[in-house]
Each structure stands twice: as structure tokens, then as C-alpha cells.
N, C-alpha and C positions, 0 to 999 in steps of 0.2 A: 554606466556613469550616473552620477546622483543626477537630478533633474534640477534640482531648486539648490543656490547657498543657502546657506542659513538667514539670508535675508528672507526671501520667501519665505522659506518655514515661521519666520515671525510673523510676518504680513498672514500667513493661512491661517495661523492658529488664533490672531486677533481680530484679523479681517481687516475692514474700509474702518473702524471706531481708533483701533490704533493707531492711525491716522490723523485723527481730529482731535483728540485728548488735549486738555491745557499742557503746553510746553512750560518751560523754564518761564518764558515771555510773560506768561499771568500770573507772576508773582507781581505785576502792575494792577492789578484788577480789572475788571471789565472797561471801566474807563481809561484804560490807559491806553489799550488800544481801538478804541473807538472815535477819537476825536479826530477830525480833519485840520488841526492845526499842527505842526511836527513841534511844536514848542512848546506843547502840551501834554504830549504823549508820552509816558515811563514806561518801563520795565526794561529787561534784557533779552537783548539777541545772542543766540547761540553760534556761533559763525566755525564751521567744521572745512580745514584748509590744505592743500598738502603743495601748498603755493611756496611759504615763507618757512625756508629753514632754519635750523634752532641757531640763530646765530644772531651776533649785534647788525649785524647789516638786516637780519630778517625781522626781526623786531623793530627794526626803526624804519623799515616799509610799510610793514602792518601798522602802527603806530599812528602814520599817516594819513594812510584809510582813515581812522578813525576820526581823526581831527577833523577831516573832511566831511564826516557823515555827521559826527556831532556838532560841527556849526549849522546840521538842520534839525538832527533830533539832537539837542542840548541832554535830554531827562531818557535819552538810551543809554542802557552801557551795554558793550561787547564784550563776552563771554567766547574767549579765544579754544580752539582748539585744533594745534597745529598737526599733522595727521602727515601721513606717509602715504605712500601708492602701497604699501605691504600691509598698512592697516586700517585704509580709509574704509573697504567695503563691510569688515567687521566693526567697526567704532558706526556706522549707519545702519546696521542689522541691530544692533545690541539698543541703541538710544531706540530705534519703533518698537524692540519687543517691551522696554523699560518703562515706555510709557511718555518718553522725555525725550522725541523727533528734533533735531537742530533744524534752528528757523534758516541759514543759509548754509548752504552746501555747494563745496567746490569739486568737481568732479571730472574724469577725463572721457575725452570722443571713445564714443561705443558705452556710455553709459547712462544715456538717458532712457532707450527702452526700455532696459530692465527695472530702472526705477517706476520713471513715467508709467509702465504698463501696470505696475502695480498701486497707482495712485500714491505715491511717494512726493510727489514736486506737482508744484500749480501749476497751472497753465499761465505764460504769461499774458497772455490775451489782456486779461484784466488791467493790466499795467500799460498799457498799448504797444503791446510787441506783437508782429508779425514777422510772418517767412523774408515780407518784404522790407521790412523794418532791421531784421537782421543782415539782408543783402547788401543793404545800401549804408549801413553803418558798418558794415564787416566785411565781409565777400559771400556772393551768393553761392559759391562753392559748398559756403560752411551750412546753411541750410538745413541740409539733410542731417546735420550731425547732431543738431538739438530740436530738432521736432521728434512728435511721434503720435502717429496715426491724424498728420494733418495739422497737428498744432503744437509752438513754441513750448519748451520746457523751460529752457537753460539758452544762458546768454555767454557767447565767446568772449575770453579772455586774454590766451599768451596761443602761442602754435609753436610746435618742436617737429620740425619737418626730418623727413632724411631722404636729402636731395642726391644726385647721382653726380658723380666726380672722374675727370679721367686724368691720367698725368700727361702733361703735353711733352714731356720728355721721351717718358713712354711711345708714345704716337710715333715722335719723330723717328727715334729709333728704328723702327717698323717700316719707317716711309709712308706713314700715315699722317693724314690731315687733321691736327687736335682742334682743328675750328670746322670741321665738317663728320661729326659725332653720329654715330649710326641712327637710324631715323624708323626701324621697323627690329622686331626681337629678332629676324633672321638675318639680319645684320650686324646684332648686337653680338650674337653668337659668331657670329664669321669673323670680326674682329677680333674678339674676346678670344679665339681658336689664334689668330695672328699674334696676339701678345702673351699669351701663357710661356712660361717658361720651365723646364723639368728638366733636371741632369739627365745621365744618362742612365741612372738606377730609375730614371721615373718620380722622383721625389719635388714637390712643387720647390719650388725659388721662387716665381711671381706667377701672382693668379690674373688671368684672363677679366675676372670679372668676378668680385667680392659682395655676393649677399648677405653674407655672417656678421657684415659693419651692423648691421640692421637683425632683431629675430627675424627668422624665417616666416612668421605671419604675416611680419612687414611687409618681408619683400615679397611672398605673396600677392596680397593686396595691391601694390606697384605693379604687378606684372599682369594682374588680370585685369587691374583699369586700364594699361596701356591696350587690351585685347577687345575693351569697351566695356564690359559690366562693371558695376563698383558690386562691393562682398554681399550686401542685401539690398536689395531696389525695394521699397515701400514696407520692408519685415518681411519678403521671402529671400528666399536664397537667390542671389545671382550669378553662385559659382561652379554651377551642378550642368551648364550647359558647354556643348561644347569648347566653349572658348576658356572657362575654368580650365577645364583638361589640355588644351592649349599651355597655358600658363605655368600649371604643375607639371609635365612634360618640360617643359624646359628647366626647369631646375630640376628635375632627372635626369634630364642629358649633360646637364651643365656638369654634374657630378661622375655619373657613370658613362658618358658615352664621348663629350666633346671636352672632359675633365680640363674645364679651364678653372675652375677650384676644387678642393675637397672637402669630402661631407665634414660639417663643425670646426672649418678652418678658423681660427681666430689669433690677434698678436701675443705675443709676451704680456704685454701691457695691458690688452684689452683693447685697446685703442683700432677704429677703423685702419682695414691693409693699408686702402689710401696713404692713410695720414705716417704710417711706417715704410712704406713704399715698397710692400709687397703685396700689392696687386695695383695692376695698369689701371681698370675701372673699378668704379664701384659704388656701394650707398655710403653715405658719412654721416656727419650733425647735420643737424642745423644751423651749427656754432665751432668756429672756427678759430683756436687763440694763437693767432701768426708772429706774437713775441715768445709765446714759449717753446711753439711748433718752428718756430725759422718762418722769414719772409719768403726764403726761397722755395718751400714749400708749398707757402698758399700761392705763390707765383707761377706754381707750375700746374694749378691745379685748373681744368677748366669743367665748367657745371653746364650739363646738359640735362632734359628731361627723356622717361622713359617714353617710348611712342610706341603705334604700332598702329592702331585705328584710332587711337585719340594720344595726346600728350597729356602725360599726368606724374606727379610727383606725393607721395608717401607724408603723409602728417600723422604726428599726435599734438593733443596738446590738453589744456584745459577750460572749461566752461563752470559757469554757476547758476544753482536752482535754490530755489525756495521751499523749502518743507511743507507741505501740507498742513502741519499739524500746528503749523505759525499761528498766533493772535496779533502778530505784529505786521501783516503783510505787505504794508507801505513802506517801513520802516525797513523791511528786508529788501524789499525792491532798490529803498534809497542806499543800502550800504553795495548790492552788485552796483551799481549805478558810480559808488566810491570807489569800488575797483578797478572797475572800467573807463577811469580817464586815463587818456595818452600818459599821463607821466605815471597814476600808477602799474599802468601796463609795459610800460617800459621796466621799472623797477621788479615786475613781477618777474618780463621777460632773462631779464640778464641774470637774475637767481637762478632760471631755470635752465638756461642756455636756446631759450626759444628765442621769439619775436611776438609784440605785439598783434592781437587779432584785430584792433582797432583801424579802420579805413585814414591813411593820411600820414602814416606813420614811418613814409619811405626817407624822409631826415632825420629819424630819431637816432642817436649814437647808438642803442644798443643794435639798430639794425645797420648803422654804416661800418662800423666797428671792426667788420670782419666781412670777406667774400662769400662764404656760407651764410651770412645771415642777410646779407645783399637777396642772393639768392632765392631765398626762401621765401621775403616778404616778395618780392617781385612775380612771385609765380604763385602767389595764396588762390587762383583762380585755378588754376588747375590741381587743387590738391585731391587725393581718395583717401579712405582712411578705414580703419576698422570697425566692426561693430554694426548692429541692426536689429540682434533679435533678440527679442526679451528675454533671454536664459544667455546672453554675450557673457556673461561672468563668468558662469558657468565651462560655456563654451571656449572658451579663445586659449586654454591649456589643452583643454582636447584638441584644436586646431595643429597647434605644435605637435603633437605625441603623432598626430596621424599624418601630417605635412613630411614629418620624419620616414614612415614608414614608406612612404612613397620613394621618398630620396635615396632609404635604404634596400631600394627593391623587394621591400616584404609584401607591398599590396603594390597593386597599381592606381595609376594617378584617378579612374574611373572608381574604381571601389572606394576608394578615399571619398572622395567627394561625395558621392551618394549616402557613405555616412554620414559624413557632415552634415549635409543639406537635409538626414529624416531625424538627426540631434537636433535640428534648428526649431527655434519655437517662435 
């Protein structure tokens, strides 16, 4: 497996100077950013985004920001660059080998290591953010997701959870309790075994319990926090011990042994079984649209978290850092700072089908909106999520290639993981 994207390979071959080089920003002069007054200060910020999509509604979000940031820095302008999750990591390798590092960077959980380790993003320290400063305005949950080795990188923004769903209809049928949701994965299974459905050729009709709503790294991760580890405790591995093997074992047996799904099940549509009502349980959005889906659907739907030794539920979402290679670093502080009010987090939110990461935010319409996104914010204390170790970029497609092989009985759930865990850096 390659060791380094090709971000690395930029960072190796220029070093820590590639890094520091004048960005776009000193096209202000030295004075432009040096003054302590924001009403003083020119040049351009570079702002690299995969928040706002290419549309009039996404434009007139961003827009906003802006207005907001520039009734402090009047003499900034923003230099947009609206980016994908398919081509943010290359558009941030390409601008540090260029020479031309964007001053704000939006990025998602499990990508701070890989930058941060390689001296990509400041520390916010300087700005006065702390572990504790991001607890208490966010959830202390989120914590671990934008530090790294001790200290803040990136500041939370939106959260795309995928919380667990069962149909209470389902349940009933069963002569199951859809308000008394299994509490330990040996129970999850034993139900999950109660509601599968298969003719008599064997071929599913409804699946017991749907982790394909979700990739399989996902559900992964869900299943081994419910077991207690999250994927990396402090940048080592924390899935390589018993309780990994635990977790991957069960979505072995889920497939080949207690077949309450099958391997790469997924809808017509794409759409979580849930939400097509082919399968009893399962993971879904975050975001739930109960006028296009029927009322009676989300009506039937009831949200439980995974357990086992702890209760935890599945997040991605997105965060923002500051380039290293800024001359403007107040100025880039003050525009996360524009993005980060409730209302443009709400606005980021409902683009993306997440919820706000902001503390307070349990009235905002994009979180009342729908029972999935109720959901979600209400439980941001319990989230796990992906990501830890400075090569995650790297890594998290080899996760899937080898996650598979287990499911496929080609390796076993121990061999998997012990390679994973000697890939990890």
C-alpha cells in the first residue's frame, strides 16, 4: 500500500518552508497583516470549502459569511473555493506543493492528524481555543476529533450522524417491544435473528439489521465503540484488541452465520433499507425528509443508540483549520468564527443534511425539522467517529478492502486487524 497521498509527498519534498511561504494573503504587504486593528488590515483570504454547493441557495450562504466577516475585516476579500469530499484532499496537496497553502480550510473528522502531523494547520491555541473551549461551546465528545498530540487544530462546524432506527411495526409483528430496543450486540443479534425474513429459496425479503445504510467503516466504528474503544485512543490503534475482534466477528456472523443481512445489501434507490422497509433495524441519516418519505414512515420509525459497554452513535461531519502558511491569521480565525454562528451553522447544516455542531442549537428548524435530526443533535455526547492516525487518508479505503475480506471469509477478523493496526502510523 502507498504509505503517503500525495499530500505528503509535497510536504517531504519541500519540508516545514512549504509551509510558511507568502500565500495569496501577501498580496497585502507586510502591513496588511500586521496591524491589530481589523479595519486596517487588506489582502485576501483563500477559503477552501466543501460545505456550500454549487447552487443559488449555496452561494447566498457563503455570501453571508462574508458580509458577516467583512463588517470586521471591511479591506479583506474572500477568495472562494468551493471543493468536494472527491477533490478536497488533492486541491490541499496541490496549493502546499504550489507554493500557495489556502489561509482557511474546511475539512472532515479523521482529518486533522494527517494534516496537523505534518504541520499543515496552526494550532488554535493562539486564538484562545482549548480542548475545553471546544467542549463547552460544542460537545466534549467532539474533542478528540480536532486535536492532535494535545492540542486544538480545527474548530466544529455541521455533524452528519448515522443513528440506528428500528420499525415499530416491525417489532410489533414479532411481538416485540419497539420502546424496549436491545441494549447489548448479543441482543441486537438475537432480535435481528427474530425479524429477518427469507422465503423459502433462502433469499432475503427483510433484513434483520441493515449496516450497508451506512459504509462498512462506519458501521464498524459504531460497533466497536459500543464494545468501548473508539478506532484510535491518542494516534495508536484501539481496534487491534480483543474487543475490535469482537465487533468485526459480529458483522461476520451477521452475514455468514446469523444471515440477518447479506454481504453488499443495498436499495434500488440507494436509499437506507430502513427508509424502503427492507430491513426491521438499522443505520440511516442524520436527516430525515418525512414529506417526501410519507409521515407514516417516520412515524414508524423509533431511534435507539448502539450499546454494549457504552452507548454510542456513528458521526461524520465537518470542521475548520487555518493554513499554516496564512499571513492573515486573525483574519482567518475571524472568518471560522463567521461560520461558526448558529444561523450559519444551521444554513451549512440543512445543505448538508447534518446538524449543527454548535452547543444550543436544540430549536433550530434544521434540527426540529425531521425525527432524525432530533435525534442526532440530542445525542452529539455520545458520538465515535472515524479517524486518528496521521496516514487516515491513506488508510480508511484499505479499512473497507480488508473490513470486506473478513465479511468475505477470505481472512479472519484477527488477521484483519493486526494489519490494519501495523498500516497505522
Amino acid at each position: 500500500m502507498e504509505k503517503r497521498t500525495r499530500l505528503f509527498s509535497a510536504i517531504a519534498a519541500l519540508g516545514v518552508a512549504a509551509l510558511t511561504v507568502t500565500a495569496c494573503s501577501g498580496d497585502s504587504g507586510e502591513s496588511g497583516g500586521s496591524s491589530d486593528d481589523p479595519n486596517e488590515v487588506t489582502g485576501t483570504l483563500r477559503v477552501l470549502t466543501p460545505s456550500y454547493p454549487a447552487s443559488t441557495e449555496g452561494q447566498a450562504a457563503f455570501d453571508e459569511v462574508v458580509a458577516a466577516f467583512n463588517e470586521e475585516y471591511p479591506g479583506v476579500e474572500i477568495e472562494p473555493d468551493f471543493a468536494t469530499f472527491g477533490t478536497l484532499n488533492e486541491k490541499i496537496s496541490t496549493s502546499l506543493a504550489s507554493g500557495q497553502p489556502y489561509d482557511v480550510l474546511v475539512t472532515g473528522i479523521g482529518w486533522v492528524p494527517p494534516f496537523a502531523s505534518q504541520g499543515a494547520f496552526l494550532d488554535l491555541n493562539e486564538f484562545g481555543v482549548t480542548a475545553d473551549t471546544v467542549a463547552a461551546e460544542t460537545s466534549e465528545a467532539m474533542v478528540p476529533a480536532v486535536t492532535y498530540d494535545g492540542d486544538v487544530y480545527a474548530w466544529p462546524l455541521i455533524l452528519g450522524a448515522k443513528p440506528v432506527a428500528l420499525s415499530k411495526s416491525a417489532f410489533e409483528e414479532a411481538g416485540l417491544d419497539p420502546n424496549s430496543p436491545p441494549t447489548t450486540l448479543d441482543e441486537l443479534m438475537e432480535v435481528a435473528e427474530q425479524l429477518t425474513i427469507r422465503d423459502a429459496d433462502g433469499n432475503l425479503e427483510r433484513a434483520g439489521f441493515d449496516f450497508w445504510g451506512a459504509d462498512p467503516r462506519h458501521a464498524y466504528v459504531a460497533l466497536l465503540g459500543a464494545t468501548g474503544p473508539d478506532l484510535y485512543e491518542d494516534g495508536a490503534p484501539g481496534f487491534d484488541g480483543p474487543e475490535g475482534v469482537e465487533a468485526l466477528d459480529w458483522m461476520v456472523s451477521a452475514v455468514n452465520d446469523s444471515k440477518i443481512t447479506d454481504f453488499g445489501l443495498a436499495s434500488a434507490s440507494g436509499a437506507p433499507l430502513m427508509y424502503t422497509g427492507e430491513a426491521a433495524m438499522g443505520m440511516v441519516g442524520g436527516y430525515i425528509d418525512c414529506e417526501e418519505l410519507g409521515q407514516e414512515l417516520c412515524d414508524d420509525l423509533v431511534f435507539f443508540n448502539l450499546q454494549d459497554e457504552r452507548e454510542v452513535m456513528f458521526t461524520g461531519g465537518q470542521v475548520a483549520s487555518i493554513g499554516a502558511g496564512t499571513e492573515l491569521p486573525e483574519a482567518a480565525w475571524a472568518f471560522i468564527e463567521a461560520m461558526a454562528t448558529p444561523d450559519a451553522e444551521a444554513a451549512m447544516a440543512s445543505m448538508n443534511f447534518a446538524v449543527p455542531a454548535i452547543a444550543g442549537s436544540e430549536d433550530a428548524e434544521v434540527v426540529t425539522s425531521n425525527p432524525a435530526s432530533e435525534w442526532t443533535y440530542a445525542n452529539l455526547d455520545k458520538v465515535v467517529f472515524e479517524g486518528g492516525a496521521a496516514n487516515w487518508l491513506d488508510l480508511r479505503d484499505t479499512f473497507n478492502t480488508e473490513l470486506q475480506k473478513a465479511l468475505l471469509e477470505e481472512a479472519s477478523s484477527v488477521e484483519v486487524l493486526e494489519y490494519l493496526a501495523a498500516e497505522s502510523e
